[in-house]
C-alpha positions in Angstrom: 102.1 -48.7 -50.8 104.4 -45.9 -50.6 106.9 -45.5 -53.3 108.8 -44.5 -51.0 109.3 -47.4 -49.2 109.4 -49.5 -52.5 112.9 -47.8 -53.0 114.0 -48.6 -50.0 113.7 -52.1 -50.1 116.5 -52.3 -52.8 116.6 -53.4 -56.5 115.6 -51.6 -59.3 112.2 -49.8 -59.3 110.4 -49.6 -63.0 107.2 -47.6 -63.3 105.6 -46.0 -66.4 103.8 -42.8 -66.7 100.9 -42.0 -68.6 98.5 -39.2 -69.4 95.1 -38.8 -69.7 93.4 -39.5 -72.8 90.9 -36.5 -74.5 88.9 -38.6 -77.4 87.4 -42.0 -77.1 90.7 -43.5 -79.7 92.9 -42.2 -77.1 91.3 -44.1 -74.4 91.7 -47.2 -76.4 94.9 -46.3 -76.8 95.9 -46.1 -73.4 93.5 -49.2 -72.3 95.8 -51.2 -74.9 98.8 -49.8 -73.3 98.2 -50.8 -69.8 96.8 -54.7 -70.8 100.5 -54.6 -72.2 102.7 -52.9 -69.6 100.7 -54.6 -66.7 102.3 -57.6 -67.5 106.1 -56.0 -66.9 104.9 -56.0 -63.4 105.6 -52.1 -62.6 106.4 -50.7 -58.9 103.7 -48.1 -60.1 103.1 -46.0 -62.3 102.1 -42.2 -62.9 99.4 -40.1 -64.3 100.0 -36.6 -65.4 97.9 -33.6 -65.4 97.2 -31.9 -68.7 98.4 -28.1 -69.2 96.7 -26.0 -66.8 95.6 -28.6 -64.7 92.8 -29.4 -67.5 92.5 -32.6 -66.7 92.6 -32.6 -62.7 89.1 -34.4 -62.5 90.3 -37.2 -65.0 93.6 -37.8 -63.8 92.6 -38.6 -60.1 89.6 -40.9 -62.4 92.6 -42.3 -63.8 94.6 -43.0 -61.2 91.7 -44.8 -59.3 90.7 -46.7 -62.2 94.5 -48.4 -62.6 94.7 -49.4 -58.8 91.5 -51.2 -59.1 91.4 -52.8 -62.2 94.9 -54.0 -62.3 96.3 -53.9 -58.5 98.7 -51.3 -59.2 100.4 -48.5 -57.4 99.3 -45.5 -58.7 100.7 -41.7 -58.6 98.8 -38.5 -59.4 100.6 -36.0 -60.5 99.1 -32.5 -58.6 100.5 -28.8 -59.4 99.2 -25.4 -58.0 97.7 -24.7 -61.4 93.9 -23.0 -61.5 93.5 -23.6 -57.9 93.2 -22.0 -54.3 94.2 -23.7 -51.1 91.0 -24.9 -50.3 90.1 -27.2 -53.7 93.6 -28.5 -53.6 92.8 -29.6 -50.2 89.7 -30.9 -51.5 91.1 -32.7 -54.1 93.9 -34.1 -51.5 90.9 -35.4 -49.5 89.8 -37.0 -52.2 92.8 -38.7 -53.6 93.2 -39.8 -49.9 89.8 -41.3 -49.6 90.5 -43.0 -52.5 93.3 -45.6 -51.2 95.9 -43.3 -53.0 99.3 -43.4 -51.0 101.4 -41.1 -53.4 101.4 -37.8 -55.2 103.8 -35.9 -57.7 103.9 -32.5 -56.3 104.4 -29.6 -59.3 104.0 -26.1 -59.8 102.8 -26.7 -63.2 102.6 -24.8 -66.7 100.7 -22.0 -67.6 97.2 -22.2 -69.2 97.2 -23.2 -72.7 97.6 -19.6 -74.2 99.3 -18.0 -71.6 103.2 -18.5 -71.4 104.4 -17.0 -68.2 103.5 -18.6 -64.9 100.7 -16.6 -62.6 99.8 -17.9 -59.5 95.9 -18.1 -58.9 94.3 -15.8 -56.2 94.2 -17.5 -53.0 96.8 -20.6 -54.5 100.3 -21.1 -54.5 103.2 -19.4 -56.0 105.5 -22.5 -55.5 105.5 -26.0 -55.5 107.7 -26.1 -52.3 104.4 -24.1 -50.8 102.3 -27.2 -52.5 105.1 -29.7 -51.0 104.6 -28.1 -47.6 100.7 -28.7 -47.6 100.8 -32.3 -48.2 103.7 -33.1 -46.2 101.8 -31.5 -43.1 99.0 -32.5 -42.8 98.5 -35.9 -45.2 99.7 -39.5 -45.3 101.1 -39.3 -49.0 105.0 -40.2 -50.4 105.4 -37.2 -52.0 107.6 -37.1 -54.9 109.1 -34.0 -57.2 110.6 -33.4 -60.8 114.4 -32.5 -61.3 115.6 -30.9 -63.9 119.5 -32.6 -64.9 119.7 -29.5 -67.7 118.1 -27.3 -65.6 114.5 -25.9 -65.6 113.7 -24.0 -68.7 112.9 -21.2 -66.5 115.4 -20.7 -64.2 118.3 -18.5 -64.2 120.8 -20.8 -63.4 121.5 -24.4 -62.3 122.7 -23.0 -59.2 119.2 -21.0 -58.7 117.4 -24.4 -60.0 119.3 -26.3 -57.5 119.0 -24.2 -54.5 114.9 -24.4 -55.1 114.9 -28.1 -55.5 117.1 -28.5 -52.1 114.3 -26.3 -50.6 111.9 -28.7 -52.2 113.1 -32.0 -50.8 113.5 -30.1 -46.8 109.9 -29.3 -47.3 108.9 -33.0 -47.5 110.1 -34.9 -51.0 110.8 -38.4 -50.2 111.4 -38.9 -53.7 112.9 -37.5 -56.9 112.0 -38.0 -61.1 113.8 -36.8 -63.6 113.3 -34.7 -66.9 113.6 -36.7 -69.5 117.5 -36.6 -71.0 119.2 -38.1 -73.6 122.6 -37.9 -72.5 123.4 -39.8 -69.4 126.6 -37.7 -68.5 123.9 -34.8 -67.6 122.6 -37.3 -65.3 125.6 -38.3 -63.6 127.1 -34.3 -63.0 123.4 -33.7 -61.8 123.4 -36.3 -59.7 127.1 -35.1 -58.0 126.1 -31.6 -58.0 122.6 -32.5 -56.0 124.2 -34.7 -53.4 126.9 -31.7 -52.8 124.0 -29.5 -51.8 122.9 -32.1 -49.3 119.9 -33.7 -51.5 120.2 -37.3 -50.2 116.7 -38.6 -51.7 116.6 -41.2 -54.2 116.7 -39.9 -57.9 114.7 -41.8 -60.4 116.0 -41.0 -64.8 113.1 -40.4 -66.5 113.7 -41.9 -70.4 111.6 -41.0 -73.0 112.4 -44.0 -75.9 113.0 -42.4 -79.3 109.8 -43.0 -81.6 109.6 -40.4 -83.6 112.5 -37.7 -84.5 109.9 -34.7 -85.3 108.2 -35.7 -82.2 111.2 -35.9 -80.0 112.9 -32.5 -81.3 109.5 -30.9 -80.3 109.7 -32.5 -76.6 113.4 -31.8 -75.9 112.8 -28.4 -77.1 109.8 -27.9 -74.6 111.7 -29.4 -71.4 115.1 -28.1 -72.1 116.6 -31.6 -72.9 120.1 -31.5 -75.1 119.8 -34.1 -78.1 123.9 -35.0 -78.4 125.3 -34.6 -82.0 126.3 -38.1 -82.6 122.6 -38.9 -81.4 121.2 -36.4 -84.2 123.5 -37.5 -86.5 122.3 -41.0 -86.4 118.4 -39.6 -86.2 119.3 -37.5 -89.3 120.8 -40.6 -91.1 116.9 -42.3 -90.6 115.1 -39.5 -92.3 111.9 -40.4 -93.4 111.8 -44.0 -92.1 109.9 -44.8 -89.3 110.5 -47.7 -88.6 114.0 -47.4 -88.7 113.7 -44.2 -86.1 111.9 -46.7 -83.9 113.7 -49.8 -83.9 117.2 -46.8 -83.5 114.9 -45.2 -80.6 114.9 -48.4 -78.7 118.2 -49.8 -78.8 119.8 -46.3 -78.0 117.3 -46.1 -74.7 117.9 -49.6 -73.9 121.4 -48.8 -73.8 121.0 -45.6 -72.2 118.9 -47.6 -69.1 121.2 -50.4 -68.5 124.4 -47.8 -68.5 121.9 -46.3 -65.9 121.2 -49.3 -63.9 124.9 -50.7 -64.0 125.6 -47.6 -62.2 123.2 -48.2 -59.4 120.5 -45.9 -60.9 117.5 -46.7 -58.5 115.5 -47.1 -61.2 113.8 -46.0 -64.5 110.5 -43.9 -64.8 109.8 -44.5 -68.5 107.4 -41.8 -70.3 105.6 -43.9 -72.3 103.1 -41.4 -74.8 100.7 -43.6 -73.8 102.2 -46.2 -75.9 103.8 -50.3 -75.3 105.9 -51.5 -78.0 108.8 -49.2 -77.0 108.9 -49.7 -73.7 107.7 -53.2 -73.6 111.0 -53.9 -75.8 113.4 -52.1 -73.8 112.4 -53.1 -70.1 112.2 -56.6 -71.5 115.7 -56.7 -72.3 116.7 -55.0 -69.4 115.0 -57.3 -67.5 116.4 -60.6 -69.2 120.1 -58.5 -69.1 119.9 -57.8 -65.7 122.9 -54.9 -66.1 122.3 -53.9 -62.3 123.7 -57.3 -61.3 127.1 -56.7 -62.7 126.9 -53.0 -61.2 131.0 -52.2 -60.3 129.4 -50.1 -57.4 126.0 -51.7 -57.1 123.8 -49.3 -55.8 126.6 -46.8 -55.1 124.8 -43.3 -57.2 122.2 -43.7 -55.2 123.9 -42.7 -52.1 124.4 -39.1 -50.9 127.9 -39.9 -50.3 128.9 -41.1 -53.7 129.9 -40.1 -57.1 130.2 -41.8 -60.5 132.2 -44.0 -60.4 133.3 -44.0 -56.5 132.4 -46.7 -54.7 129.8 -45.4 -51.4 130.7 -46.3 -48.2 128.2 -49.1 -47.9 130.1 -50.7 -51.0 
């Protein structure tokens, strides 16, 4: 089914993304993960590519595997990386042959090695270019990622904003988050993409806290601000692990229902391939039920609205 049209039919929508494992431990790993996380009953869940689209044979592997051993809606994610036109149309056909209905559209990063982003002879330049493809001539929901710090390469959040408008008119039906720690980022993104005219829904992506080295090195990659108080209390766990992962999940559970209670459409959680985390936090969310008591149920995720304005369907 298209994610699409899972959004629209109201309610929160939790899905889980995962990437593709490179030794046999790691495939146990991510084996365990799913026989745990199948049970929250996901709208569906994503599988990334690895750097350099490394792993673009695996991940549509992947992909396949999950909607036919467990009955679940899968997403690849696809980028412009190390291809020309032609075998990302091959690879399109295949994913479509395949039963999949959905795709993450990216640009991609550069080759392991190579820090600054060239486009491959005959390929893309741009994932609106990629966007444009797909939404022409196949079937797929296509989503995109959005950046509520802005992309660590652009020049400006007006500049980021403007090429993720052009984005969404070439054919995104749907929108995922970086991750972010700070949900005010969020919220201004959120006001400052609906005043541009982006009306599609906007998924947070949360990343729960499990390790502070870890998550330093990952907010530093995507551009994500770690708040003071946040790294105070981080800083105050030092050494203990435990204590970093039992802080990590209370502080995303809270993050996600402040999220859902303000009519987020939903949580994409990056789960590292990983349950406990996330089993913990989407269980509580689920037994707390936070959108229910929503002021403005539903109301961010409406083109017209603002925090904490109701929409005009409220």
């Amino acid at each position: 089914m298209r994610i699409d049209q899972i959004l629209a039919r109201g309610g929160p929508v939790f899905s889980f993304e995962f990437f593709p494992p490179k030794t046999p431990a790691g495939e146990r790993n991510l084996e365990a993960a799913l026989a745990e996380l199948v049970k929250l009953e996901p709208a569906f869940v994503s599988v990334t590519y690895g750097a350099g689209g490394s792993t673009r044979e695996k991940t549509i592997e992947i992909v396949k595997q999950i909607s036919e051993r467990y009955g679940l809606e899968a997403m690849a994610h696809f980028t412009c990386v190390a291809a020309t036109v032609p075998e990302l149309r091959a690879t399109l056909d295949e994913m479509h042959a395949a039963g999949i209905d959905n795709v993450l559209a990216l640009r991609g990063d550069p080759p392991a090695g190579q820090e600054t982003w060239t486009a491959t002879d005959g390929g893309f330049e741009y994932s609106r270019e990629l966007v444009e493809m797909i939404a022409s001539d196949y079937p797929f929901a296509i989503g995109a990622a959005c950046f509520p710090e802005t992309h660590v390469h652009a020049t400006s959040p007006e500049e980021d904003l403007e090429h993720l408008a052009e984005k969404v008119e070439a054919g995104v039906d749907f929108l995922i988050t970086n991750l972010f720690f700070d949900n005010d980022a969020y919220f201004a993104f959120l006001k400052r993409a609906r005043g541009v005219g982006i009306k599609v829904p906007i998924i947070p992506g949360i990343m729960p806290i499990t390790g502070v080295g870890q998550i330093e090195r990952m907010a530093k990659k995507c551009g994500a601000s770690i708040p003071p108080d946040l790294a105070r209390e981080l800083a105050a766990r030092g050494e203990d692990e435990e204590a970093v992962r039992d802080f990590g999940v209370a502080y995303a559970t809270l993050q996600c229902a402040e999220l859902l209670a303000a009519g987020a459409p939903g949580i994409h959680f990056y789960t590292l391939n990983r349950s406990p985390a996330t089993r913990a936090i989407l269980s509580a969310l689920k037994l707390a039920r936070p959108w229910e008591r929503a002021v403005y149920p539903g109301s961010i995720s409406s083109p017209e609205a603002t925090r904490g304005e109701p929409s005009a369907a409220s």
